[in-house]
TORDODREN-79168 format. One line per 5 residues: number of its first residue (from 1); their letters; for each residue y, z, x of C-alpha. Coordinates in steps of 0.2 Angstrom, whole numbers, plus 5000, padded with zeros to 4 digits. Layout:
! TORDODREN-79168
NUM = A = Y:Z:X ~ ...;
! end
This chain:
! TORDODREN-79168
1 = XXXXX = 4686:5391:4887 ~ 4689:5401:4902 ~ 4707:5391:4912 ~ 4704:5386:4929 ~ 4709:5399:4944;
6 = XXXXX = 4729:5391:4951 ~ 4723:5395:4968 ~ 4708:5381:4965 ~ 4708:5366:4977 ~ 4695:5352:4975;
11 = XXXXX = 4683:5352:4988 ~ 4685:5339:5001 ~ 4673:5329:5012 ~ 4671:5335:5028 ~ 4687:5333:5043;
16 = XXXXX = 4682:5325:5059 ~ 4683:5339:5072 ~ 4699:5344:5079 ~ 4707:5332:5090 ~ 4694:5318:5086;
21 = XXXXX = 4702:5301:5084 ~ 4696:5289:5071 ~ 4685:5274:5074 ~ 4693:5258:5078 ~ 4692:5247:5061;
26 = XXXXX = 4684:5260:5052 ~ 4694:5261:5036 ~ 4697:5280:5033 ~ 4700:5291:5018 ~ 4715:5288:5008;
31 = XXXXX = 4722:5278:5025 ~ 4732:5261:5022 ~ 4723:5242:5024 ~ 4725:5239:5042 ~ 4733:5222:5047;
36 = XXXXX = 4721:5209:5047 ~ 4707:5218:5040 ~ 4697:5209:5026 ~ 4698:5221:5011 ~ 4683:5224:4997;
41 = XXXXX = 4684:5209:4986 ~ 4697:5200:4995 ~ 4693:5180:5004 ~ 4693:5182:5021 ~ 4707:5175:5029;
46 = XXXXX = 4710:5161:5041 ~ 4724:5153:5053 ~ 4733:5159:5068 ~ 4743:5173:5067 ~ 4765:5170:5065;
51 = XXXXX = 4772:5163:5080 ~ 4792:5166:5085 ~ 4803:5156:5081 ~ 4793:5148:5066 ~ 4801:5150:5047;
56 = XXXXX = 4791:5163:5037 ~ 4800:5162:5023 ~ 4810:5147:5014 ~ 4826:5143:5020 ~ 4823:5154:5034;
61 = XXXXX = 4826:5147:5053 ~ 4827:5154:5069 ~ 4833:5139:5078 ~ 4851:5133:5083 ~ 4865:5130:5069;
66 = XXXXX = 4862:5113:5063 ~ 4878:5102:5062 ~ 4882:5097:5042 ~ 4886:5079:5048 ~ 4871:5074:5056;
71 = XXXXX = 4860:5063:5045 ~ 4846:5072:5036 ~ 4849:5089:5043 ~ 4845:5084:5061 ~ 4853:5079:5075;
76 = XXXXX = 4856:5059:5080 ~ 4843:5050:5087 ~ 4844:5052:5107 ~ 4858:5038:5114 ~ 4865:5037:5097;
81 = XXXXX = 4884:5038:5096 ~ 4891:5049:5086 ~ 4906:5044:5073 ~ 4924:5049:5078 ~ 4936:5041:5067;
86 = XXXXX = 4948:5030:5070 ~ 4968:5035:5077 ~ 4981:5038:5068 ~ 4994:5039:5080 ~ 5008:5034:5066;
91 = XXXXX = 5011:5025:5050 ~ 4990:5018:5046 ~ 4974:5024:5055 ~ 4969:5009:5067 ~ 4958:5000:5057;
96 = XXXXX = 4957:4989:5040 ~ 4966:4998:5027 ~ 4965:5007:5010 ~ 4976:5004:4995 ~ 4982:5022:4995;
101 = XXXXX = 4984:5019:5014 ~ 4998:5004:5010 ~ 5006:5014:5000 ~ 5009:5028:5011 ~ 5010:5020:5026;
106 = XXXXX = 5024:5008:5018 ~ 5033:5025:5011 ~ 5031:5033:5028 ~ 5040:5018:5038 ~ 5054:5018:5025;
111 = XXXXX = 5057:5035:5028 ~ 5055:5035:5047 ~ 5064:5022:5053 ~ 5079:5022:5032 ~ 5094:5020:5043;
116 = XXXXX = 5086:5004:5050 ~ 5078:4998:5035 ~ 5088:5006:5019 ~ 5104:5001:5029 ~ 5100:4981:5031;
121 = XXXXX = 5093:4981:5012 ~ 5111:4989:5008 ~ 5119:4978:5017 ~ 5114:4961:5010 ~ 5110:4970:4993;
126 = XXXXX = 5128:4972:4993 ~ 5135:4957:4998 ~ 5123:4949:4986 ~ 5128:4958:4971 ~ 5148:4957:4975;
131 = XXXXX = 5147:4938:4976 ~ 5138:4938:4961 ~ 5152:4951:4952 ~ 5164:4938:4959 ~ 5158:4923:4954;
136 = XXXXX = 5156:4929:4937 ~ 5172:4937:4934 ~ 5180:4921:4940 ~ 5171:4910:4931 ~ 5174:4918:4913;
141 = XXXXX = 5193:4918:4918 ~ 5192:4900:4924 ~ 5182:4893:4908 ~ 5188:4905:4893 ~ 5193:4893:4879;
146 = XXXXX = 5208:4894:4869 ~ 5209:4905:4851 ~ 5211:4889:4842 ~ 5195:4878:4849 ~ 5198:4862:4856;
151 = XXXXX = 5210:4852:4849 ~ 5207:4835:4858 ~ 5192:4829:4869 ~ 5204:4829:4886 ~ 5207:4847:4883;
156 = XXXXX = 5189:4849:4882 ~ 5184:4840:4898 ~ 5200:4850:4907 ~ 5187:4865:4905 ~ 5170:4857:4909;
161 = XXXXX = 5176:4853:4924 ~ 5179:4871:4931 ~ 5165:4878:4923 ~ 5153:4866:4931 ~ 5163:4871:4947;
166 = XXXXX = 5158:4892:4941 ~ 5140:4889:4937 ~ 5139:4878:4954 ~ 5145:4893:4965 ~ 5135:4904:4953;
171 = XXXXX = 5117:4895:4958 ~ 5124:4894:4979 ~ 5126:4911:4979 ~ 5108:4914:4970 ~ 5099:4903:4982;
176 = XXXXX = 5111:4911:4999 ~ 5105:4927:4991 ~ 5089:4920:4990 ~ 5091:4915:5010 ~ 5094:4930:5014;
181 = XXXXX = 5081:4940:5005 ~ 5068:4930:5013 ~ 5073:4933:5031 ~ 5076:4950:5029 ~ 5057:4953:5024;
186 = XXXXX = 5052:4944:5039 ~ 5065:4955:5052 ~ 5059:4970:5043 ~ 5040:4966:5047 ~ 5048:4972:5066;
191 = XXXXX = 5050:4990:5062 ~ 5033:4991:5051 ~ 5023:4985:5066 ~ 5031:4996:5077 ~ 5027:5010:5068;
196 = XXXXX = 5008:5008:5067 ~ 5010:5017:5085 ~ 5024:5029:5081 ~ 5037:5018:5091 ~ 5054:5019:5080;
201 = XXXXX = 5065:5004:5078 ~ 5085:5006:5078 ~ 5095:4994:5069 ~ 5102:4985:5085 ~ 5083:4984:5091;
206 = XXXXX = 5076:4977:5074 ~ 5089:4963:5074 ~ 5088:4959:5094 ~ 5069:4957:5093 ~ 5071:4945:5078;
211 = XXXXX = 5086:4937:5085 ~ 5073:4920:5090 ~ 5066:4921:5073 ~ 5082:4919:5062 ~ 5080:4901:5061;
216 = XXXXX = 5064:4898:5057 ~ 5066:4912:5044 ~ 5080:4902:5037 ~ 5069:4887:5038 ~ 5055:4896:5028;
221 = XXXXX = 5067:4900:5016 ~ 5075:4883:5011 ~ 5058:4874:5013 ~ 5051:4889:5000 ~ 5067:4886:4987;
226 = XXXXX = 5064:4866:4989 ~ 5046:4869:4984 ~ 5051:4881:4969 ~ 5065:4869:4963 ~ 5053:4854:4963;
231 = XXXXX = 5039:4863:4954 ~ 5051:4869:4939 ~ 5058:4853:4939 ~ 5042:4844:4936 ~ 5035:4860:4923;
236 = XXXXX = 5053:4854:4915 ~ 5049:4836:4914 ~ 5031:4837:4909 ~ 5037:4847:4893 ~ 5050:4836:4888;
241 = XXXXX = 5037:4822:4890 ~ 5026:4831:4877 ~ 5041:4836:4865 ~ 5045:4818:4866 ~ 5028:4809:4863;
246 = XXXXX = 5021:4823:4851 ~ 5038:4829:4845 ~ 5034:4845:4833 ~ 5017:4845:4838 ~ 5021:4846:4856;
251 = XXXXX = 5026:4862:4856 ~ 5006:4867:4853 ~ 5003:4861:4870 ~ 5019:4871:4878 ~ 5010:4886:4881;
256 = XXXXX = 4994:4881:4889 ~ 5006:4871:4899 ~ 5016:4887:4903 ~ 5001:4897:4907 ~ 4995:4886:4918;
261 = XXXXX = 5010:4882:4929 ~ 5012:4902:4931 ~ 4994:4902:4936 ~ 4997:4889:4948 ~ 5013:4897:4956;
266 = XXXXX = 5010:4916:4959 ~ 4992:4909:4965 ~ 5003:4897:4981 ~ 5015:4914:4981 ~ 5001:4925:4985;
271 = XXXXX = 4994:4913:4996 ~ 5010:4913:5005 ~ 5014:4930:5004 ~ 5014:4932:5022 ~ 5022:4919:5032;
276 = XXXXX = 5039:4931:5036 ~ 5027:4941:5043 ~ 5018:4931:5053 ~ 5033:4920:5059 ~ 5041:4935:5064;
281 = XXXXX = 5027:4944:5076 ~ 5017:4930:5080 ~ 5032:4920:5084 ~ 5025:4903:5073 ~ 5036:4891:5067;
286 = XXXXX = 5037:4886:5049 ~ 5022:4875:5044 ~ 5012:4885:5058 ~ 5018:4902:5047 ~ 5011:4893:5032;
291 = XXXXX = 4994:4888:5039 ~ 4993:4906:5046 ~ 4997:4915:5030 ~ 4986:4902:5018 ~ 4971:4907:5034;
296 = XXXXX = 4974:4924:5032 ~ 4973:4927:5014 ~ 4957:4919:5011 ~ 4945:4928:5002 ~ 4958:4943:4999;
301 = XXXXX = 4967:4935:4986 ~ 4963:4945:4972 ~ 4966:4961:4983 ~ 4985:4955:4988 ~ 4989:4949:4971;
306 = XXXXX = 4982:4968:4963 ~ 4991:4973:4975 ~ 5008:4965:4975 ~ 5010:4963:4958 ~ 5007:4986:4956;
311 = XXXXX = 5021:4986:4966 ~ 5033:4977:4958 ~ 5028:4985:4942 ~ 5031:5003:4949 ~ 5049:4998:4957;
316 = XXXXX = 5052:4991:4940 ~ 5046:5005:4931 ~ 5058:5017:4943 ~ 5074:5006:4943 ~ 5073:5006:4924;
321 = XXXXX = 5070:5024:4923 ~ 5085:5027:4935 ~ 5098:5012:4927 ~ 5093:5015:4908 ~ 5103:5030:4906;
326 = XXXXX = 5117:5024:4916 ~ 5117:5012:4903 ~ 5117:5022:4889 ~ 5131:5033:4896 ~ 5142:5019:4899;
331 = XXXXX = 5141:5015:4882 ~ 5144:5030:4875 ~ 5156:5034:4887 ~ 5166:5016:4880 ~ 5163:5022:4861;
336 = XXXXX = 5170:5039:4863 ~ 5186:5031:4875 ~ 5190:5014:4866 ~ 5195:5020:4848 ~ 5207:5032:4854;
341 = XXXXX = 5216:5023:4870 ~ 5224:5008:4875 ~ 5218:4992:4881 ~ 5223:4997:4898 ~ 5214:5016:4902;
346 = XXXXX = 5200:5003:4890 ~ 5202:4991:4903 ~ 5202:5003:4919 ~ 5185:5015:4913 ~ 5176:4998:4908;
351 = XXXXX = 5181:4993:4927 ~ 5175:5009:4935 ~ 5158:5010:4925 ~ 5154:4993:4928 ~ 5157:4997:4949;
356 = XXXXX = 5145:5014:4947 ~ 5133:5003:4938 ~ 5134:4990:4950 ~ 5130:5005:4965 ~ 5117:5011:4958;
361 = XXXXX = 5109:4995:4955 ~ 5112:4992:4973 ~ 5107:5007:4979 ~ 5091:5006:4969 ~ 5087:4989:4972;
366 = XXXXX = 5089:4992:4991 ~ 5076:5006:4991 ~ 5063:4994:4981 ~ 5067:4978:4993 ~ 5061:4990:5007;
371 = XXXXX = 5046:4996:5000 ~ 5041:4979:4995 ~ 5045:4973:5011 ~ 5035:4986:5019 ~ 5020:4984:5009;
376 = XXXXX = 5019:4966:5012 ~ 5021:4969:5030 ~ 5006:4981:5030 ~ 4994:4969:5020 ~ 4998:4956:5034;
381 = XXXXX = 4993:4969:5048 ~ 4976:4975:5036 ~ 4972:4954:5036 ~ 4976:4952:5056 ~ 4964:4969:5059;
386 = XXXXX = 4950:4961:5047 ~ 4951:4943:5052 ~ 4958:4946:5069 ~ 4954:4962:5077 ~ 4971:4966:5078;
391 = XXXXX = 4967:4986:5080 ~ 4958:4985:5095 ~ 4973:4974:5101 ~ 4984:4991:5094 ~ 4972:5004:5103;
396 = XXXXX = 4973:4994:5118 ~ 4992:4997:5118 ~ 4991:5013:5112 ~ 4981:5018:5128 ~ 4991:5010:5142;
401 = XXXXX = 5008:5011:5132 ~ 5011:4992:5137 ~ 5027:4986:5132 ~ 5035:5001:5121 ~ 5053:4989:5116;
406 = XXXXX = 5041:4977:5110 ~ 5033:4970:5094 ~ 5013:4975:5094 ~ 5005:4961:5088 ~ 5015:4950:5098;
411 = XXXXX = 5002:4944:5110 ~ 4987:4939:5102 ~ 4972:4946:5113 ~ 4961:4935:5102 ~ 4959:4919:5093;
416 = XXXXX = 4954:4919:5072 ~ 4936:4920:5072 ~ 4936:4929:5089 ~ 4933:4946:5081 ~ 4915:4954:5087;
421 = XXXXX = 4911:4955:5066 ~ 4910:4941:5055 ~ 4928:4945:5043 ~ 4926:4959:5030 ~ 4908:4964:5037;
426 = XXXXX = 4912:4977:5049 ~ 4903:4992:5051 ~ 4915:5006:5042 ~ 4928:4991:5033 ~ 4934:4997:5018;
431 = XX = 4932:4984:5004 ~ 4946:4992:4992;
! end
């Protein structure tokens, strides 16, 4: 078989004469498809050709960025606002409040304004706690009974006498400490509200805008002692009535009892909560702070007593993890020292671990007081913006700077029930 010449070419058709175009839509030899021209075998198309601006391909777009926040990828509807969030201009945003807002809006005032606050916690945390050393101390030298016992009933009633005296003391200091406690949470409200607009309080300023309010505050406090004597007093005779009339069986019938009573209490504390508060900015009197704290805490029970009651359990929780080991090292500290010394160098480090143990229970209690306090004081400002519209009242001040040596909240711009949405229903009220 004879191999084909290299130099062979296949003939070809016949070339269009030099310089000849080609026909218009005539498909030529070994030429590509032209666009739009129907090919052999293939459905004729139909529609209109691309337009600009239209997406050829998905998720592509020749239009204008489209804002994230705008509901379903689009702008707002024409003469629809858009939502700007709510100023913070210090402690809270100006609106009903979050839990985790409390909590660091209450830290945040205790740091802001801790000379005013930490200083008049201190300062009655001390008294209190010296009076109580006092009365104590003076009161196991005045009743301590001799080696032998009593030897005759006279000698026995020549002690009762100044021990019933001690424990006396002991209980007036307890309820001045009491006193005390309660109008302090009701002056330091003055420094929490002020800080909702970044406004600091001094010490002198706290006390001169509470100066009118120290008697009502005292009045709260001994009308809220009366109520709490009165009601353990009857819890105390109710169960002696049941010991009495169902003797061993009684005791059954204790704890229900029990349960109940405590039930009954923290649910009128909680209730009350408030009334410091609202005696010291609204400038109430007693029964009208009650009436306004009862109004204010309904249907937010359950919030302000979850509230509350995590509070106290984290200031618990810290105080005993920072007086546990103080403990603990006093006592080691007594075990290593006593065996080996006398009574006096016994007598003097027992003296001087009992005063650091006594500062740092001061110290820490004082810090908790005024985060308690601070807390309290912000739930009453998160019930007065639910129930009240007290933030519009705070914006209004925050945009003409009315009154900066004032308390805000002072003036009520409205009456309960004034507020333009019915109480917790609110467009944008948080529920937690």
């Amino acid at each position: 078989m004879s191999q084909p010449d290299p130099g062979y070419r296949p003939e070809q058709g016949p070339r269009p004469p030099w310089g000849a175009q080609p026909q218009w839509g005539a498909p030529q030899p070994g030429a590509q498809p032209q666009w739009g021209a129907p090919q052999p075998g293939a459905q004729p198309q139909w529609g209109t050709p691309p337009q600009w601006g239209v997406p050829q391909y998905p998720g592509q777009s020749w239009g204008p960025p489209v804002d994230p926040r705008w509901p379903a990828g689009g702008p707002p509807p024409y003469g629809q606002p858009r939502y700007v969030a709510p100023p913070k201009p210090g402690i809270v945003p100006l609106r009903p409040l979050f839990f985790g807002e409390i909590m660091d809006g209450a830290f945040q005032t205790v740091r802001r304004n801790a000379k005013t606050m930490f200083g008049s916690a201190l300062i009655v945390q001390a008294v209190a706690g010296a009076l109580n050393e006092v009365a104590a101390l003076g009161m196991l030298g005045m009743v301590e009974p001799p080696v032998g016992g009593f030897t005759s009933q006279d000698e026995a009633m020549r002690y009762l006498g100044p021990a019933v005296g001690a424990t006396a003391g002991i209980m007036g200091i307890s309820l001045l400490t009491m006193v005390l406690t309660a109008v302090l949470q009701g002056v330091m409200a003055i420094p929490v509200a002020r800080s909702a607009l970044n406004r600091p309080t001094g010490f002198k300023q706290m006390w001169s805008l509470a100066r009118s309010r120290i008697w009502p505050l005292v009045g709260l406090a001994a009308l809220l002692l009366a109520g709490s004597l009165l009601f353990f007093l009857v819890l105390f005779l109710l169960a002696v009535l049941v010991l009495a009339g169902l003797g061993p069986a009684g005791v059954l019938l204790l704890f229900p009892l029990v349960f109940g009573a405590a039930v009954v209490f923290f649910w009128i504390y909680t209730k009350l909560l408030v009334a410091p508060a609202a005696i010291t900015v609204e400038e109430l009197g007693v029964f009208a702070g009650l009436r306004r704290s009862w109004t204010l805490t309904r249907r937010n029970w359950w919030r302000i007593f979850g509230i509350t009651l995590l509070v106290a359990f984290m200031v618990f929780i810290i105080g005993s993890v920072i007086q546990i080991p103080l403990g603990l090292a006093s006592g080691g500290i007594n075990s290593v020292f006593a065996p080996h010394a006398g009574a006096a160098q016994v007598t003097t480090t027992a003296i001087v671990l009992a005063v650091a143990s006594l500062v740092v229970g001061v110290l820490v209690s004082a810090v908790g007081f005024a985060f308690q306090t601070s807390v309290a004081a912000l739930i009453y400002m998160d019930l007065r913006m639910r129930r009240d519209g007290l933030d519009v009242e705070l914006l209004r001040l925050l945009e003409t700077g009315e009154d900066p040596d004032g308390v805000p909240g002072r003036r009520r711009a409205r009456q309960v029930g004034a507020h333009p949405w019915p109480p917790n229903t609110a467009q944008g009220t948080p529920q937690g």
